[in-house]
C-alpha positions in Angstrom: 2.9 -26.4 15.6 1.2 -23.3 13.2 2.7 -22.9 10.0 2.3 -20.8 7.3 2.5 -21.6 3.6 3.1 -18.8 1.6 1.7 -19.1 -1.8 0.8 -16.6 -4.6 2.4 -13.4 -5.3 2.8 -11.7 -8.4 5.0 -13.5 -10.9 3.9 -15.6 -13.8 3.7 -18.5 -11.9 1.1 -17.5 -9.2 -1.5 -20.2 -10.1 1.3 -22.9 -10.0 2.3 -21.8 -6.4 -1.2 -21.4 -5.3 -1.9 -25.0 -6.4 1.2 -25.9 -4.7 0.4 -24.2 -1.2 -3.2 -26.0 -1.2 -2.0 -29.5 -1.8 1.0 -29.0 1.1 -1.8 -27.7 3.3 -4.0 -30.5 3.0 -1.3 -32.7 3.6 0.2 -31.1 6.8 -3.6 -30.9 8.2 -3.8 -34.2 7.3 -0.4 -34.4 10.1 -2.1 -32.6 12.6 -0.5 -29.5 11.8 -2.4 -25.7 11.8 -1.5 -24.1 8.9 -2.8 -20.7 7.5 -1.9 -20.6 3.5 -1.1 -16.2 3.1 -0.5 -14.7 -0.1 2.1 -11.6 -0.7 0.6 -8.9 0.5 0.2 -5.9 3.1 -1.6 -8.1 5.5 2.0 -10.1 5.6 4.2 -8.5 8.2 1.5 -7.7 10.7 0.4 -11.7 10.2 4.0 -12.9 10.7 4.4 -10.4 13.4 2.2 -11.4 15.9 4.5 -14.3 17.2 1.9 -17.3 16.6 3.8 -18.9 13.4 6.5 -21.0 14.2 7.5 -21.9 10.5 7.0 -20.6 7.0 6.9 -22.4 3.8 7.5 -20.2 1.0 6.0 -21.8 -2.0 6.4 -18.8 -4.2 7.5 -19.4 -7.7 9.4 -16.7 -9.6 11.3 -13.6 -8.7 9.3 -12.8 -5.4 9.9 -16.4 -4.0 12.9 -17.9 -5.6 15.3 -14.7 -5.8 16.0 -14.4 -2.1 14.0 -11.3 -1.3 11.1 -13.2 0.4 13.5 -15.0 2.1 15.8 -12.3 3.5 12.5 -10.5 4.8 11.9 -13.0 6.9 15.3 -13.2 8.5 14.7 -9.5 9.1 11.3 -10.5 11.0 13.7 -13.3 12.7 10.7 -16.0 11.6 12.2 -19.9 10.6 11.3 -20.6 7.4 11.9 -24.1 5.3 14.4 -23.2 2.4 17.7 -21.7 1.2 19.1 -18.9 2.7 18.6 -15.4 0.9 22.2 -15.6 -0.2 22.5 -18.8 -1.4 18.7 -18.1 -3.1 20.1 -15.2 -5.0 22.9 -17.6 -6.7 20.8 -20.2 -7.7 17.7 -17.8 -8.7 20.6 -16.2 -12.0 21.1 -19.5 -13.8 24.3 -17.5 -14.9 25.5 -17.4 -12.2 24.7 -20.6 -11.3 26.3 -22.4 -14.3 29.7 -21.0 -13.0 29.4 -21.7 -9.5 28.8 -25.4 -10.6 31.7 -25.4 -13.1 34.1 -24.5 -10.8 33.1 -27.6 -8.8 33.4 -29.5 -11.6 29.7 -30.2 -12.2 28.7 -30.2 -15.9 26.4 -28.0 -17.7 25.6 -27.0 -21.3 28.0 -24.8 -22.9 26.3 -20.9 -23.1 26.6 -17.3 -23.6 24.6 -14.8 -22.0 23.4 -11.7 -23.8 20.9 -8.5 -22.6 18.5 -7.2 -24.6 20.3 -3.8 -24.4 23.0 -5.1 -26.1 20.8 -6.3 -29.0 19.4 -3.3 -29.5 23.3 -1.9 -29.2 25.2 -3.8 -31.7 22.0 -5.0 -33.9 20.1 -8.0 -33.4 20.8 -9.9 -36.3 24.1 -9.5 -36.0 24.3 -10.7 -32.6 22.5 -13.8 -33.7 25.0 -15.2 -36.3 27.7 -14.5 -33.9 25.5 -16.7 -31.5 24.8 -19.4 -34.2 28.2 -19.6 -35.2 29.6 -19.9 -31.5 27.1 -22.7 -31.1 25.7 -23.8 -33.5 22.0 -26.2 -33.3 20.2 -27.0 -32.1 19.8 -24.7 -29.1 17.8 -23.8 -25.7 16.6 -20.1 -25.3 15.2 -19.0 -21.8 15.1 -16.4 -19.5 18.4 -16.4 -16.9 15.8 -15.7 -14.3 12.6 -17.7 -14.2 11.3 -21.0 -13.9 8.4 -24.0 -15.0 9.7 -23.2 -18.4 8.0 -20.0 -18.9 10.1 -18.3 -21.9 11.8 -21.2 -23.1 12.3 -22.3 -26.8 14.3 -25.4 -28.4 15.6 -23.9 -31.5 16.9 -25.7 -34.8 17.2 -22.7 -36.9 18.6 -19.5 -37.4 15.1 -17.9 -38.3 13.9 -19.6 -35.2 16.6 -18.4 -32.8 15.4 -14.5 -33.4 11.3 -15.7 -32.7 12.9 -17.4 -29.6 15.1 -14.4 -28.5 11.6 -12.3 -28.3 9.4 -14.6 -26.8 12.3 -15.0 -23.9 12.4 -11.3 -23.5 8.7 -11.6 -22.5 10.0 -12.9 -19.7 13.4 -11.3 -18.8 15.5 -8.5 -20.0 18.4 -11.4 -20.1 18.9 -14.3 -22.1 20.6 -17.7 -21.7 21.3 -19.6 -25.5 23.1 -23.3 -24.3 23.5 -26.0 -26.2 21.0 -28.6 -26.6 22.1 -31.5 -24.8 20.2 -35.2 -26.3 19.7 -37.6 -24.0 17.7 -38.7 -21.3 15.8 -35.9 -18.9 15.6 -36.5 -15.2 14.4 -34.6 -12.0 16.6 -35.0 -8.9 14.6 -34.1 -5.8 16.8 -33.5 -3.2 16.1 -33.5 0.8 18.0 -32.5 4.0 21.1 -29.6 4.4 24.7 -30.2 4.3 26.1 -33.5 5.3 22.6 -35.0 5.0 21.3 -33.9 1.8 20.2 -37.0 0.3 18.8 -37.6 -3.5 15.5 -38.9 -3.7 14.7 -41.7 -7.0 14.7 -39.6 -10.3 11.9 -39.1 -12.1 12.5 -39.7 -15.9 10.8 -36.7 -17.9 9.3 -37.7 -21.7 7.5 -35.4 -23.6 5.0 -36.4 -26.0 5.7 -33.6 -28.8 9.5 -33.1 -27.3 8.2 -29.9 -25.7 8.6 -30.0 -22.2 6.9 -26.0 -21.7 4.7 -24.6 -19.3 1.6 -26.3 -20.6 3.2 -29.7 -20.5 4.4 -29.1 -16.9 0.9 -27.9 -15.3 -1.6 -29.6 -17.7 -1.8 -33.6 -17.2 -1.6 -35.4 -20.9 1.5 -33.7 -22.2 4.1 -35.6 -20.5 5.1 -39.0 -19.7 6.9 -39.6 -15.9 8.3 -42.5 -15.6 9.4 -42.9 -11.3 11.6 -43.8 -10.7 12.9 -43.4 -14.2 14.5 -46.2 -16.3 17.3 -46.2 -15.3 20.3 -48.7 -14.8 21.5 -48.8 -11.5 24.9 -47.3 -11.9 22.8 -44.2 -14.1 20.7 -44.3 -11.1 23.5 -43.5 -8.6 25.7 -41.3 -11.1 22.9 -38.6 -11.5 21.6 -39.0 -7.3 25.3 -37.9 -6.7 25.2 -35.3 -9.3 22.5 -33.5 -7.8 23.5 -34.1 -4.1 26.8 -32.4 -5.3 24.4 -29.7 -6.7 22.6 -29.1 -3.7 25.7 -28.9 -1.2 28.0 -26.5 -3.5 25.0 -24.2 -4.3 24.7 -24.2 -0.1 20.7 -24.8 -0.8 19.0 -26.1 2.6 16.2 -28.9 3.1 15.0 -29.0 -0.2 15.5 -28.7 -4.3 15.2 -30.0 -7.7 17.9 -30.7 -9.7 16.9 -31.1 -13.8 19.9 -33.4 -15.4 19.9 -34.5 -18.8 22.3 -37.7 -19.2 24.1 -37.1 -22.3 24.6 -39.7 -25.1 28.3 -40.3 -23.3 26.9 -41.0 -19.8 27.7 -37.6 -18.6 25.2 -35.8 -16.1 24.6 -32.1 -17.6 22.7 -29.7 -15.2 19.8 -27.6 -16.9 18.2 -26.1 -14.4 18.2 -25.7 -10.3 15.3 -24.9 -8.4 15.5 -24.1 -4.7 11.0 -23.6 -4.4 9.9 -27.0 -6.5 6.3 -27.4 -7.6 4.0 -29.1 -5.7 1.5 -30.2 -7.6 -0.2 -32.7 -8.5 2.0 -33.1 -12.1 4.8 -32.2 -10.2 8.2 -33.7 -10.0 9.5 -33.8 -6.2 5.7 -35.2 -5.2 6.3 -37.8 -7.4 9.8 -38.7 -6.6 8.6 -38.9 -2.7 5.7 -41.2 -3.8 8.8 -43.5 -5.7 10.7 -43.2 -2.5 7.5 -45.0 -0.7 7.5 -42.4 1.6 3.9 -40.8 2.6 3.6 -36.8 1.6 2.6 -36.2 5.0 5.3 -37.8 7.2 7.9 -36.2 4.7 6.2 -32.7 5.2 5.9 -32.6 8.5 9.8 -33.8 9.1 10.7 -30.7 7.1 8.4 -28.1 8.9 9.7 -29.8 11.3 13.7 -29.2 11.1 13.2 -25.7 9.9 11.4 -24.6 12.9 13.8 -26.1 15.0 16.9 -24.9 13.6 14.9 -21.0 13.6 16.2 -18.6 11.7 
């Protein structure tokens, strides 16, 4: 089998997903598997073109890998790629969108609003923010309502602190999700396998040092303390596998994701954040949940290559 990692591009994120295409290369070659890691560019096409790839693994994080274009170019070339369908991608991608695909499954999530920046410039900012405050009160989440590894993200317990928040999160995005900060215990729920199969892997229990779980934290070992599988009872345990098993089928994501819950103080599973293109490195969540599960990267790897190039386009 030749595969193809896909890794780079031109988002924030590039060095996370270049990290993550070189450790999924070593361990595929490690399977006996040829793989060639390509970035985004020209040289693309005529590379995927030539008819020697039989899968792709898009390990773009951002717009370019996680919004569905990537992945509905390479439907057009009629190449079988591990992943969500561009559709599907495109829901997940607008965690507005998202949120209310969820809720009308019945999955929980923080309560939100949505504003653009245009409309803060519109009606005046501050304006806009005491409505916010007053709607929902603190303390709150700011970030980006298309992005991921926390890039343009904020906890905020102030009102002075919502408006620094507001304009570090348009940094990132010309639109803004405020939620409600949810206390409780932080878990990522890799998931595995399409439809029927989907299965949750253990969670991983997230703890920040400072209470800041950012971009820094994520990528730079020290930061944050993993617990995996995460403390847990067992009924906790199953409640939040379910919750992001149910995730994973009504978003219709395929073969793999991460589901970020936080278990509120009432037992309640609340979904924060759903990624179809999870980080593979090595701080990263899903390796670590596969290394709880007992299961070598390798083997795990090569079964999903494996699936998607059999099931083609």
């Amino acid at each position: 089998m030749h595969a193809m990692i896909l890794a780079g591009g031109l988002s924030h994120e590039r060095d996370v997903s270049i990290r993550s295409g070189r450790r999924v290369q070593e361990e595929l070659r490690d399977a006996g598997v040829e793989v060639t890691l390509h970035d985004v560019d020209a040289d693309l096409i005529p590379a995927l073109s030539e008819g020697s790839i039989d899968v792709v693994w898009p390990l773009l994080h951002g717009s370019s890998g996680e919004d569905g274009s990537l992945q509905a170019l390479l439907e057009v070339l009629g190449v079988p790629y591990v992943g969500t369908t561009s559709p599907a991608a495109r829901v997940a991608w607008n965690k507005s969108v998202a949120k209310a695909v969820l809720g009308r499954h019945g999955i929980h999530t923080p309560e939100a609003v949505t504003m653009p920046q245009s409309l803060f410039r519109e009606v005046g900012a501050e304006q806009m923010l005491d409505a916010i405050a007053g709607k929902l009160g603190f303390p709150l989440v700011v970030k980006p309502v298309r992005g991921g590894s926390a890039l343009g993200l904020s906890i905020v317990n102030t009102r002075d602190d919502l408006a620094k928040a507001m304009v570090h999160c348009f940094a990132y995005g010309d639109m803004a999700l405020i939620e409600r900060f949810i206390e409780g215990i932080e878990v990522a729920m890799s998931v595995i396998g399409t439809g029927d199969e989907a299965r949750a892997l253990p969670a991983v229990e997230v703890s920040p040092a400072d209470g800041s779980y950012d971009y820094d934290a994520r990528y730079n070992p020290g930061r944050i303390e993993y617990f995996a599988p995460a403390r847990l009872s067992d009924e906790q345990a199953q409640l939040v596998q379910q919750t992001a098993v149910d995730v994973h089928r009504s978003m219709d994501l395929r073969d793999l994701s991460r589901v970020d819950v936080i278990l509120d103080r009432e037992g309640v599973p609340q979904v924060i954040d759903i990624n179809i293109s999870p980080g593979m490195t090595e701080t990263s969540l899903m390796p670590q949940a596969i290394g709880a599960a007992g299961v070598p990267l390798q083997d795990l790897y090569y079964a999903i290559i494996a699936s998607a190039a059999a099931r083609g386009v």
